[in-house]
C-alpha positions in Angstrom: 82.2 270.7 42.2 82.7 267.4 44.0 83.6 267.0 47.5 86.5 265.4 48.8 87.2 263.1 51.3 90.0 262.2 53.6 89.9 259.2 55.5 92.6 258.5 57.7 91.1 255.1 58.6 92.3 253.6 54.7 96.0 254.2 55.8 97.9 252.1 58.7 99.1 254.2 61.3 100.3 253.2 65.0 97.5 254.9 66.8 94.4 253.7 64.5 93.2 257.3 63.9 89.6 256.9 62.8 89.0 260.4 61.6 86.9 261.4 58.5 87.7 264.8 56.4 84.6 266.1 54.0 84.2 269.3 51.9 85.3 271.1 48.9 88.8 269.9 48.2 91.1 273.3 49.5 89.2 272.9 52.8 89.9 269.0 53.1 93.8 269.3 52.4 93.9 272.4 54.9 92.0 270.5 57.6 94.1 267.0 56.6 97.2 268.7 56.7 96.5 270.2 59.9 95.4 266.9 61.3 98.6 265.2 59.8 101.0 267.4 61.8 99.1 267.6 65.1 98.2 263.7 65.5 100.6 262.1 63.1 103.5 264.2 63.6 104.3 264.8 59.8 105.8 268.3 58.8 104.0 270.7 57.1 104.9 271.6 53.6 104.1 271.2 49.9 105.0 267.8 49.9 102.8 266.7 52.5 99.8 268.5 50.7 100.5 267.3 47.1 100.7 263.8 48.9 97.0 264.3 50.7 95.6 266.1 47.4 96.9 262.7 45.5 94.9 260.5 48.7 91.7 262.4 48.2 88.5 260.4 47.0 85.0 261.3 45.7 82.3 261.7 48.3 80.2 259.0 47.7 77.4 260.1 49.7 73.2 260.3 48.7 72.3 263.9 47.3 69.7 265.5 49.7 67.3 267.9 48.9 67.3 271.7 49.8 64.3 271.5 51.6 61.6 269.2 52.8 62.0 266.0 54.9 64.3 263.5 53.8 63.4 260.7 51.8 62.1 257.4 52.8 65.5 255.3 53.7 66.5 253.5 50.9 64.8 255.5 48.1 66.8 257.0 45.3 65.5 260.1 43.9 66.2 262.7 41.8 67.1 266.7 42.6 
């Protein structure tokens, strides 16, 4: 399954909340909705959650293996 990502910094907001959300996609709208009430003063509810689930993106991030040391930066590999 792929994670999900919040990003609070693609959406205007008064304070310029910088703040980044990763992981599987139940644990992102939790932690966004959590976020959304305390710091942006929205109210908790389905809507507010259907609205974050319909914000979420991909994470677009490099695979990394299990174990070992990382690769060289800049080189693509396979797992």
């Amino acid at each position: 399954m792929a994670r999900k990502v919040a990003d609070c910094r693609r959406f205007p907001s008064e304070m310029n909340c910088s703040l980044t959300i990763s992981g599987e996609e139940e644990e992102v709208v939790r932690a966004a909705a959590e976020h959304a009430v305390s710091v942006h003063r929205h109210t908790d509810g389905p809507e507010l959650r259907q609205e974050i689930r319909a914000l979420l993106e991909d994470e677009l991030i490099p695979a990394v293996p299990k174990s070992g040391p990382p690769p060289p930066e800049g080189e693509i590999f396979d797992l």
